[in-house]
N, C-alpha and C positions, 0 to 999 in steps of 0.2 A: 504494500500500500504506500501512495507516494505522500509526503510529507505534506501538511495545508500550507497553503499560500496566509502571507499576512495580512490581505486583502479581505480573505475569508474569515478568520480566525474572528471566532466572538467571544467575549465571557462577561459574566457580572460581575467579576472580581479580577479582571488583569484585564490592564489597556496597553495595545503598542501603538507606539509612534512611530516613527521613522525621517531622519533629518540627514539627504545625503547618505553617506556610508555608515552612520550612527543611528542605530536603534537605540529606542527608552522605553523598556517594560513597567509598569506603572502597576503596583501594589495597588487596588482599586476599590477597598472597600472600608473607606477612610469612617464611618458609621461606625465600623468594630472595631473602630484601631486595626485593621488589617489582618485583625486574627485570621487563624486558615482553619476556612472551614471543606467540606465536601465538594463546590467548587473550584476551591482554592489547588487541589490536588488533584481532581481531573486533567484543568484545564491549563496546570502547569506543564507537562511534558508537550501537549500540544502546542502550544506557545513556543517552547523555547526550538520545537522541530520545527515550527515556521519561520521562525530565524536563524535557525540553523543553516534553512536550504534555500534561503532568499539571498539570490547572488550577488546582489550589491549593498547587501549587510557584512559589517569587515568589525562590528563591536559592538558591542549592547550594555547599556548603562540600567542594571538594577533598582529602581526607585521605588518612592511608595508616594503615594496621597494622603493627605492630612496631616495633625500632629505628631503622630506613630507611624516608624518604620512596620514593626509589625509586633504584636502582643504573644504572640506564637498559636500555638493550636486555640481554635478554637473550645472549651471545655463545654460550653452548653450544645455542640454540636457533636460532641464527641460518640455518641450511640449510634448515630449516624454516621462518622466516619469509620468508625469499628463493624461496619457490617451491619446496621439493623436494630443493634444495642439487643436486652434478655430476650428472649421468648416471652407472651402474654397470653393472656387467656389459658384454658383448660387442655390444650395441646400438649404433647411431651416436651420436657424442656432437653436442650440439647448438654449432653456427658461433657464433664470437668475437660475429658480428652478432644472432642468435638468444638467447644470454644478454644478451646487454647489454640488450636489448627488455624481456625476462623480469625483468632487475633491474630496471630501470625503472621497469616496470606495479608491482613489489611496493613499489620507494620511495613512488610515487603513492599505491598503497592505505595507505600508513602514513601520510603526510602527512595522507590523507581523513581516518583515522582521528582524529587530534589537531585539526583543523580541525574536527570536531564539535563541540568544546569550547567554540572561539573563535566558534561560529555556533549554541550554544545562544541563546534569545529573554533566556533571564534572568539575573541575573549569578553568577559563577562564582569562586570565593573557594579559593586555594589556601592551605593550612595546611600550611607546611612543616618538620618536623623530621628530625634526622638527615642521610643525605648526598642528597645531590638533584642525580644524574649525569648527563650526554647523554642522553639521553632524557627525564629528569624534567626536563631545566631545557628541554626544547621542549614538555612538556604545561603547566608553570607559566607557561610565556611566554603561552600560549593562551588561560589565565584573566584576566580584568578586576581580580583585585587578588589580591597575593602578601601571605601572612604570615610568617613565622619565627620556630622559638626559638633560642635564644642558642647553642646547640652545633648548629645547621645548619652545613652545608657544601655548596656550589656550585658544578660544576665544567662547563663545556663541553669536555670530554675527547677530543671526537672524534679531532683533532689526535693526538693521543697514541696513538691505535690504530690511525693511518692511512687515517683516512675524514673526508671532508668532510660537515659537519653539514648534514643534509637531512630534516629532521621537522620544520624552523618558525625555531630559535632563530636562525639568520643573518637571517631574515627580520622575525622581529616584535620581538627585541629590541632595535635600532637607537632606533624612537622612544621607548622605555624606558631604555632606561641610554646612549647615544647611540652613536655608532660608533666613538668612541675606547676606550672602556669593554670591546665586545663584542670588537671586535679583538684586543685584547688579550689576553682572556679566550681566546676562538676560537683565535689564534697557537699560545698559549704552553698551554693546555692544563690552566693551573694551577687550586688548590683557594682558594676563597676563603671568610670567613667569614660570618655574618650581619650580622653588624657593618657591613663591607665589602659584603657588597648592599644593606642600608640604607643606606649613604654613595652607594652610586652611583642607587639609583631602583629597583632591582629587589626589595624589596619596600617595603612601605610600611612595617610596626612587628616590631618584634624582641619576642618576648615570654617570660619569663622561660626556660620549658619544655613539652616537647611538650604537656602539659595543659592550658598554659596557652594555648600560641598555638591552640588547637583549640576552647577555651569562647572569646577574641577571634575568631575566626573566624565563632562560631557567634552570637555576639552582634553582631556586624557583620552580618551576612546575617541578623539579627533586625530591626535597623534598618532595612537596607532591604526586609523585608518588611511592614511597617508603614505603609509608603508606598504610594500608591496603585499599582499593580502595571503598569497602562495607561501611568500616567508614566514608571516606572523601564526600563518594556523600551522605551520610545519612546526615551526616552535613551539607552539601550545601542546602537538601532539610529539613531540621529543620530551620536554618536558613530562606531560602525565607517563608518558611509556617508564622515561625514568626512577620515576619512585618504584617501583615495583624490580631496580637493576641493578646490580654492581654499575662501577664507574667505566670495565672493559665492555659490557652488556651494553651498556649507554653510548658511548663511542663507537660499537658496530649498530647501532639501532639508526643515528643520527650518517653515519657514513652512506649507509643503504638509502635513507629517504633522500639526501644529496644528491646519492649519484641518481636518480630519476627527474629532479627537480632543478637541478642547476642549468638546464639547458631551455629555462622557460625566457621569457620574450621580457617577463619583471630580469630578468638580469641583466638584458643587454638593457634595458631602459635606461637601470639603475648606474651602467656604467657611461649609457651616453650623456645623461642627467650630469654625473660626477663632472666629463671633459667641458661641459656647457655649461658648468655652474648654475643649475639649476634646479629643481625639486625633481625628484620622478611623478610620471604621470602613469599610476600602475595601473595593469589591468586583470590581474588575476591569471594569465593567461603563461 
């Protein structure tokens, strides 16, 4: 099945834009503070595959609407996101071993869902203002580069409502902020500042205000569309191949995707741009 177009692509809870080579997914349900509800997780892989496969998409800036980035899971919607929520009425209820399956398969499909993000081709730019809860800080772990304004707040909360965090952040923020940092974080539950995610790695620049870090966002992911587009997703996927490689693994992973790639039409641009002093004008090609 071929990937939806962004043209096509609807939801009640995610808007894209598109400006030039810069997409902006738009967290879209500024009412709940953003929480993710049963929408939310639909209609998130389908998004990010429309941008994925929209050829003159080269970045996509993660944002949200309203005051909150995102509150994390929605909890009043949570039976519904679990499949259905108990059994009612005089029917059999389903075995200890029957739910647990059932929760399962639905953690899985939420996982899938956030994992679109971290396996779109192009890179993925989260612009974060306001509070960015369990849930938002495992969609921001998933993007290739975190931004902040100065009144964000960051919490891995799970802990604190007696559930173990299972959407990403145990898993991908370790090579990010390291494992002393997330433990920590994970344990105790607590809210931490921009400040404080800038000091540990979890984002990169703190910027004045929501406006602000959303135009750095959007001029970042200008930068790198500017680049030859063949390069930057070669990169993107050198890099993810890497975590999973020794350093000689890594060197033959990135040799192989070269020798296929260096003979694209972005290199000779790139070098006639150089003798002419002047930008390249890439074309993917």
């Amino acid at each position: 099945m071929s990937a939806p177009s962004i043209d096509s692509f609807s939801s009640d809870v995610l808007t894209i834009e598109v400006d030039g080579h810069v997409a902006t997914l738009w967290l879209d349900r500024p009412e709940k503070r953003n929480a993710m509800g049963p929408a939310f997780w639909t209609d998130l892989p389908v998004a990010m595959a429309a941008l994925g496969a929209a050829p003159d998409v080269r970045a996509v800036v993660l944002a949200a609407k309203g005051p909150q980035f995102s509150v994390g899971l929605d909890l009043m919607a949570l039976p519904d996101i679990a499949g259905g929520g108990s059994a009612v009425g005089d029917g059999p209820k389903p075995s200890a071993a029957a739910r647990a399956g059932r929760t399962r398969s639905e953690i899985i499909r939420l996982q899938a869902s956030v994992s679109a993000v971290a396996a779109c081709p192009v890179p993925v730019i989260a612009a974060v203002h306001g509070w960015c809860i369990g849930g938002g800080v495992d969609l921001i772990a998933a993007c290739d580069i975190r931004l902040a304004s100065a009144e964000a707040q960051f919490s891995v909360r799970e802990a604190k409502i007696a559930i173990v965090a299972d959407i990403g952040s145990l898993q991908r923020l370790p090579p990010i902020i390291g494992q002393g940092h997330l433990a920590e974080l994970a344990y105790t539950g607590k809210d931490i500042s921009a400040e404080r995610a800038a000091a540990i790695g979890l984002v990169n620049h703190v910027s004045a205000d929501a406006d602000a870090v959303l135009a750095d966002a959007r001029a970042m992911a200008a930068e790198i569309a500017a680049n030859s587009p063949l390069a930057v997703q070669g990169t993107k996927a050198v890099l993810v191949a890497g975590e999973d490689q020794t350093v000689a693994e890594g060197l033959d992973y990135v040799a192989t995707w070269n020798s296929a790639f260096l003979s694209s039409d972005d290199l000779a641009e790139a070098m006639t741009a150089f003798i002419e002093k002047r930008p390249g004008n890439f074309t993917g090609n």
